[in-house]
C-alpha positions in Angstrom: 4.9 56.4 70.9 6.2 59.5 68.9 8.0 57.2 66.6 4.1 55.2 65.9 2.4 58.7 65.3 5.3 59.4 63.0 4.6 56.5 60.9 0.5 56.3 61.1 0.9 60.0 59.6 3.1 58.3 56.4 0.9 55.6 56.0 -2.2 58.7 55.5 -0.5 60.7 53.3 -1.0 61.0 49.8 2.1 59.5 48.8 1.8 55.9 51.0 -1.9 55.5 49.2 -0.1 55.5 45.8 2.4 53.3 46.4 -0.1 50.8 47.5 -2.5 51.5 44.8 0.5 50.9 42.0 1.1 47.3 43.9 -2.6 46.3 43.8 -2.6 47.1 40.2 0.5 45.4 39.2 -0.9 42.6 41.2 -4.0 43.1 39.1 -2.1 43.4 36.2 -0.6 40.2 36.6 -3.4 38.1 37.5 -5.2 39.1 34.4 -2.2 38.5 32.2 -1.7 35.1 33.7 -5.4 34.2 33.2 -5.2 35.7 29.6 -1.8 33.2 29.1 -3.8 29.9 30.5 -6.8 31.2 27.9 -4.5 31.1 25.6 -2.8 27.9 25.9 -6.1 26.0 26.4 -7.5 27.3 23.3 -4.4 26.5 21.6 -3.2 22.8 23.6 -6.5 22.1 25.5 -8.6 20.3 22.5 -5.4 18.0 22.2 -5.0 17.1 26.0 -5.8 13.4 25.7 -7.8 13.6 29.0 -10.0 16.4 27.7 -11.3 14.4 24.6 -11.5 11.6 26.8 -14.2 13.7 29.2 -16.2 15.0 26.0 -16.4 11.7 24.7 -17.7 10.4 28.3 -20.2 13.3 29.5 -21.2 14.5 26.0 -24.8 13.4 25.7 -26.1 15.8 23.1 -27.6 13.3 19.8 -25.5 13.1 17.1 -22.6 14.5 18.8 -19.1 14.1 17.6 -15.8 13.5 18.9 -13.3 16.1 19.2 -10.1 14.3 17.6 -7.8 16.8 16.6 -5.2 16.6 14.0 -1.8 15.5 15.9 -1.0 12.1 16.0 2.8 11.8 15.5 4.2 8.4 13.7 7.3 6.7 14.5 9.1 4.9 11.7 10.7 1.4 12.3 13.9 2.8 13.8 11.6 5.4 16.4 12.4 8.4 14.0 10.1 11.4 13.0 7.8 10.2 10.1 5.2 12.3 8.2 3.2 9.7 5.6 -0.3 10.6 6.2 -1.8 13.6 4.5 -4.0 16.0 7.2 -7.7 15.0 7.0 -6.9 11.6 5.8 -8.3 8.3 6.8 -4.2 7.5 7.7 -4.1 10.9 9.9 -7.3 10.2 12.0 -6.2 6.6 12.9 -2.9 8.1 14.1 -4.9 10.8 16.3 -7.1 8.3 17.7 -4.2 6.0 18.5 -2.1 8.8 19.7 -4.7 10.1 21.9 -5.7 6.8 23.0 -2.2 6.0 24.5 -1.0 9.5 25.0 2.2 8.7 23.0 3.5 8.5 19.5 2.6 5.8 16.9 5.5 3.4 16.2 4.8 2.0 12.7 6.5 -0.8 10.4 7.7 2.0 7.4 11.5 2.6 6.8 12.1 6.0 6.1 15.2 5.4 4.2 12.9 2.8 1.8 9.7 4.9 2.0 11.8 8.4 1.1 13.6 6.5 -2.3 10.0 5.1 -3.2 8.6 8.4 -2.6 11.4 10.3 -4.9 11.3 7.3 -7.8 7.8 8.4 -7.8 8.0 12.3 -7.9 6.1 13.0 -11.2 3.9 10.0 -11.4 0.7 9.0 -10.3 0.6 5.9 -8.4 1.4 3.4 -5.5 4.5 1.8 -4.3 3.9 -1.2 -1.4 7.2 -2.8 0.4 6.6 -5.4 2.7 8.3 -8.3 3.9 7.0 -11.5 2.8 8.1 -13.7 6.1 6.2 -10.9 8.4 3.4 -9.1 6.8 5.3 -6.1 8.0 4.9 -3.2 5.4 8.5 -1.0 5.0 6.9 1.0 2.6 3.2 2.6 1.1 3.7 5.3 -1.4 0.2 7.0 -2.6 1.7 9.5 -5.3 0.6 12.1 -5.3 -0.2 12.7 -1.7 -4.2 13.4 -1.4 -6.2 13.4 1.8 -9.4 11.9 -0.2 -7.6 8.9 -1.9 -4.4 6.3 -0.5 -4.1 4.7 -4.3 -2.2 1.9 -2.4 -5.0 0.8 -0.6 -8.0 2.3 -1.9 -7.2 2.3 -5.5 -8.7 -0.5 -8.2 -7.0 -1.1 -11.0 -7.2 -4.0 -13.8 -3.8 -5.8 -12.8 -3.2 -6.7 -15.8 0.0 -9.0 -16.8 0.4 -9.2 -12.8 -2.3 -11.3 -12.3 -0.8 -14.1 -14.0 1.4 -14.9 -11.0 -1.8 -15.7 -9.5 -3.0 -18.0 -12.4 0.0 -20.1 -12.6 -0.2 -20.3 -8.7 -3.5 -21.2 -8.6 -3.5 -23.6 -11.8 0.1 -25.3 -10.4 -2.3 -25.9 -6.7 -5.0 -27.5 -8.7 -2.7 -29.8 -10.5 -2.8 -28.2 -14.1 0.8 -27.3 -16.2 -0.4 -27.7 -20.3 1.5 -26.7 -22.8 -1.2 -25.1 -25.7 -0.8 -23.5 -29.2 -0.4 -19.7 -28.9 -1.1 -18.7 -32.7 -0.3 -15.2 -34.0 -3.7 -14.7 -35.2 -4.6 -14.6 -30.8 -7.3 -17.6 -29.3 -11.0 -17.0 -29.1 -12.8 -18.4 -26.3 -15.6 -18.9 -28.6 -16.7 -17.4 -32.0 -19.1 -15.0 -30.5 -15.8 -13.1 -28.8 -12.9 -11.4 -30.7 -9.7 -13.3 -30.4 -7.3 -12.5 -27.6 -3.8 -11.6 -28.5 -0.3 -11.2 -27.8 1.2 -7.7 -27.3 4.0 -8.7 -29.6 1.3 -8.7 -32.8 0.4 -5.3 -32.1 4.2 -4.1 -31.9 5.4 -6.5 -35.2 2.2 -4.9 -37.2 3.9 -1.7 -36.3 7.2 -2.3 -37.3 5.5 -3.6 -40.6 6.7 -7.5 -39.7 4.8 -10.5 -39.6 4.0 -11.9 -36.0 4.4 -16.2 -35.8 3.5 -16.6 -32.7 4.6 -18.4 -29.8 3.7 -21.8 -31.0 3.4 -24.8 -28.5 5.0 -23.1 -25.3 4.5 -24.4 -21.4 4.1 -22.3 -18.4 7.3 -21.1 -17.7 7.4 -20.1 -21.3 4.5 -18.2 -20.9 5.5 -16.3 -18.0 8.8 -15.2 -19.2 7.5 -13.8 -22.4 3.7 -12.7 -21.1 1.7 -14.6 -23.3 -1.9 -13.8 -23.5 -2.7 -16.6 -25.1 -1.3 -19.0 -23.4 -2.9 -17.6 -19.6 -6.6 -17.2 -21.5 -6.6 -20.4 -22.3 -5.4 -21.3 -19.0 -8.1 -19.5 -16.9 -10.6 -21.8 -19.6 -9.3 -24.7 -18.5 -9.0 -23.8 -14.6 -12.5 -22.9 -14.5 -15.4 -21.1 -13.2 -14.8 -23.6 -9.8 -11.8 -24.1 -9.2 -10.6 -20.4 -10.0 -13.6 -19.1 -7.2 -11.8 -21.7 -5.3 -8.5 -19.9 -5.5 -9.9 -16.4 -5.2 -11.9 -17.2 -2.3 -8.6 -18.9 -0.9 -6.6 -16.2 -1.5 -9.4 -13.6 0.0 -8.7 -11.3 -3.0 -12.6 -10.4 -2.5 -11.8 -9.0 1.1 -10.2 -5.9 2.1 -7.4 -6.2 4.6 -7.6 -3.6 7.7 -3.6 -2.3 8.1 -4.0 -0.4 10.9 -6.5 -0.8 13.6 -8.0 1.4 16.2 -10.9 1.8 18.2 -13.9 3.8 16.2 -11.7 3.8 13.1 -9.2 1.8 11.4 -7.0 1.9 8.1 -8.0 -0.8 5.3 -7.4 -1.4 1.9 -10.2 -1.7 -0.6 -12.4 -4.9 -1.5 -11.1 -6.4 -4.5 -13.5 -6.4 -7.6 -13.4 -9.9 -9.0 -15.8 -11.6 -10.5 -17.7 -14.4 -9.1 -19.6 -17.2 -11.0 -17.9 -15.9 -14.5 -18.4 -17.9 -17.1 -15.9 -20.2 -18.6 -15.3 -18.0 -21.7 -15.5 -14.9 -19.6 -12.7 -16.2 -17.8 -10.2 -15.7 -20.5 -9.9 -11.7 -20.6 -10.1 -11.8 -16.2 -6.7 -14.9 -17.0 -4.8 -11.9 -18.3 -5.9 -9.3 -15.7 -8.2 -7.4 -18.2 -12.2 -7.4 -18.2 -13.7 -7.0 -14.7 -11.3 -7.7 -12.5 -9.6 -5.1 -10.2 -7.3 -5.2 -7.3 -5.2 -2.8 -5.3 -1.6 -2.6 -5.4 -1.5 -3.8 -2.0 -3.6 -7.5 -3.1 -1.2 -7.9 -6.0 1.4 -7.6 -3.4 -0.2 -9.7 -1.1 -0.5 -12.7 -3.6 3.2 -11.7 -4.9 4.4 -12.4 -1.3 2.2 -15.6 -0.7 4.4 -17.1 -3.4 7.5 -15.8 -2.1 6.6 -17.2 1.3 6.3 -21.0 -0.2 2.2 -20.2 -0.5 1.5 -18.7 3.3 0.3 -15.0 3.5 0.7 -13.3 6.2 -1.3 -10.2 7.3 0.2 -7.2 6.1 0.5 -4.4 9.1 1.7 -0.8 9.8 1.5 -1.4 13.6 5.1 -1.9 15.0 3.6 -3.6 17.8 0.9 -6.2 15.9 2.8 -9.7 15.6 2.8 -11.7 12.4 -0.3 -13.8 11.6 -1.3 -16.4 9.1 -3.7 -14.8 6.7 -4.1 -17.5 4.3 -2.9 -20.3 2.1 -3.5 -19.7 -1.1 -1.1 -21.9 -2.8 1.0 -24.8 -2.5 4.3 -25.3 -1.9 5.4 -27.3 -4.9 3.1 -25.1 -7.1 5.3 -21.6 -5.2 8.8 -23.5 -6.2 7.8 -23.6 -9.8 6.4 -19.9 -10.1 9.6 -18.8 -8.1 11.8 -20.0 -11.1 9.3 -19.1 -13.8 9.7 -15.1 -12.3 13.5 -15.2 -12.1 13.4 -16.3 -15.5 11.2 -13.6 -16.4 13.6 -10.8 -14.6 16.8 -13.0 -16.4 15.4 -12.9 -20.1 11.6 -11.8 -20.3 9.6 -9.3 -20.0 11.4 -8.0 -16.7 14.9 -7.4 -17.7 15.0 -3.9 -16.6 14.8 -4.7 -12.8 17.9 -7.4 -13.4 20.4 -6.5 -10.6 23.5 -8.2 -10.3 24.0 -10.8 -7.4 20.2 -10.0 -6.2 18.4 -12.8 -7.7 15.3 -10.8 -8.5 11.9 -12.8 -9.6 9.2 -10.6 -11.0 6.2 -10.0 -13.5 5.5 -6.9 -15.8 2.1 -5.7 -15.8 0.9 -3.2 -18.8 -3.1 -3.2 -18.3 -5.4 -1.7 -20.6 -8.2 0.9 -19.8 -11.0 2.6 -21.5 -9.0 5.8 -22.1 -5.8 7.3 -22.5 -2.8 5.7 -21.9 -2.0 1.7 -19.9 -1.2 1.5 -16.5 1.7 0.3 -15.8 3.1 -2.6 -13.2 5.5 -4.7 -11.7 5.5 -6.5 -8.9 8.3 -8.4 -7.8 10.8 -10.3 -5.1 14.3 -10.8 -3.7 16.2 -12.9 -3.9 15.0 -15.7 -5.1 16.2 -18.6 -2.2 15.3 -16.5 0.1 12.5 -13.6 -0.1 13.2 -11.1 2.1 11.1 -7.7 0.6 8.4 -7.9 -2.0 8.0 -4.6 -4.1 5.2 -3.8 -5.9 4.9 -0.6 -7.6 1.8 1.3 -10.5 2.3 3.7 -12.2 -1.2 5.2 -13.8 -1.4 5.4 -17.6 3.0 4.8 -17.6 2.7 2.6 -20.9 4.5 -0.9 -20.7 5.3 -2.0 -17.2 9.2 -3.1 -18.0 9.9 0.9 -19.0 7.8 2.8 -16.5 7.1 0.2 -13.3 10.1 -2.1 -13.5 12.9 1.0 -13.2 11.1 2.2 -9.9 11.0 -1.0 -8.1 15.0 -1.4 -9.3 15.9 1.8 -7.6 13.8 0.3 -4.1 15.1 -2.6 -4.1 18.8 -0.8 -4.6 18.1 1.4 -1.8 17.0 -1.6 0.4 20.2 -3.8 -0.4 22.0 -0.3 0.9 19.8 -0.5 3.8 21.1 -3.9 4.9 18.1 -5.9 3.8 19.1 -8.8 2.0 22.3 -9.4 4.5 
């Protein structure tokens, strides 16, 4: 009993009091600073939960509400690596958030980052596009907007004339329809009709500068024609294909459509509509033959049409998604008329206009592209294929106002297609 009084007399004093009222307040102390800590991490992890945007998006009635998507979806590149290709705030970003958040995990996508690093570095200092995809899949190893922007993916928003580029797609699309003439290509250029100036060869313009007379090209076929870019020859060919049969092709081809890369639920990733005229007349066909006048594509439809003839006339849906699995987009071409082209391109890499992307053993088939614009300098293409027997990677590549496509164009899609031999693709 003494022992009891003993301790009921601690327990009053002074002393026992502040002992307990220094543990209440650590206790205190603690909860506060654990409450401040889960504050802190829901402000700064809680608007990216997946579950939480999914609750807003179910119980937030207000009108004209928006979803919460926040800015970290992760990519994955072919080989499940880190990869960074979307600028914040871009249409490219928001479909990997909503994807991301959807599934709660990262987003595998088709893009090499060994092919989409060296596209990225050829193109350090220009403006541009670079597309990479494989002809047999749709499957796109590389998209290079240069320079990055959040507002604009020049890959598949950009229109551009095409210029010499587009003249894979004429001798395609004549070769399917049964037409290979052989016409005069004077020096003095072709006139569609008196009311127009005459269209000419780039050559005049280069001989009149050296202070040499220009012949011409004289009687020359298609191959001919390919291999050296003739204007004249592909204006007169658009004439004779027609105001039909070339909607025909176009509308085969679906070079009026845009082509959606990347899907996901509210939004998706797609290229651009093409701009190309419909109904033109027969002499307004001649400048839209060379890839001039009204016509505009994106670098991704000039790879798209590159690949159909590299796939023996098929093209197949070009993706981003790792998961999506190859589909028939459309036939655009023939076989035969593919064949033909196929050789007409090599030839044009081997001793034409394309000599600068020539690499040893690789078979390359390609087209130069130097299109004109209202200002400033030409933009500059080439879009191209390897190897020749069988296509395994088309490259297509702009580079805005670069001058001739076989100087500024044709050297980056060499150092690509280097880079993608070293990666094992043409094994």
């Amino acid at each position: 009993m003494a022992r009891h009084r003993k301790k009921a007399r601690l327990d009053s004093t002074p002393c026992g009091w502040s002992v307990r009222l220094c543990i209440l307040g650590a206790l205190v102390v603690a909860a506060f600073a654990g409450l401040a800590f889960v504050h802190a991490r829901w402000i700064a992890q809680g608007p990216r939960d997946p579950r939480f945007v999914r609750f807003l998006r179910r119980h937030n009635h207000r009108a004209n509400a928006n979803d919460v998507i926040p800015e970290n979806g992760v990519s994955l590149d072919r080989y499940g690596a880190p990869l960074s290709v979307a600028e914040p705030g871009s249409t490219f970003q928001k479909v990997l958030d909503e994807l991301q958040l959807a599934s709660g995990e990262p987003v595998s996508l088709t893009i090499d980052a060994g092919l989409q690093a060296k596209a990225e570095a050829a193109m350090k200092g220009k403006s541009g596009a670079v597309v990479a995809l494989e002809p047999s899949t749709g499957r796109i190893r590389a998209l290079v907007s240069a320079p990055r922007a959040a507002y604009l993916n020049r890959a598949l928003d950009g229109l551009y004339p095409p210029g010499s580029t587009f003249k894979v797609f004429m001798a395609a699309a004549a070769l399917s329809n049964g037409l290979s003439p052989v016409y005069d290509c004077p020096a003095a250029g072709w006139r569609p009709n008196r009311s127009t100036p005459p269209i000419r060869d780039s050559e005049a313009a280069e001989f009149a500068r050296r202070r040499k007379t220009w012949r011409g090209f004289g009687r020359i076929g298609m191959g001919e024609a390919l291999m050296h870019s003739a204007n004249t020859y592909f204006a007169q060919l658009g004439c004779e294909l027609g105001t039909e049969r070339f909607d025909t092709a176009v509308a085969a081809a679906k070079l009026r459509d845009g082509v959606t890369v990347l899907p996901a639920g509210t939004i998706s990733l797609s290229s651009a509509a093409g701009g190309v005229p419909e109904g033109a007349s027969t002499s307004g066909l001649a400048p839209i033959a060379i890839g001039q006048g009204a016509l505009q594509l994106t670098p991704l439809a000039v790879a798209m049409f590159t690949a159909a003839v590299a796939d023996d006339g098929l093209m197949l849906a070009p993706t981003l998604s790792a998961t999506a699995k190859p589909s028939l987009r459309a036939r655009p071409f023939t076989m035969p008329a593919c064949a033909r082209v196929k050789k007409m391109m090599r030839e044009a890499v081997r001793r034409g206009t394309g000599r600068t992307c020539e690499i040893a053993g690789l078979d390359v088939c390609g087209k130069t592209g130097t299109a004109q614009v209202g200002t400033g300098t030409d933009h500059a293409w080439f879009t191209c294929f390897a190897p020749e027997a069988s296509p395994r990677l088309v490259v297509t590549v702009l580079v805005e106002h670069g001058g001739f496509g076989a100087k500024a164009a044709a050297p980056v899609a060499r150092k690509i297609l280097l880079e993608a031999r070293e990666l094992g693709y043409f094994e």
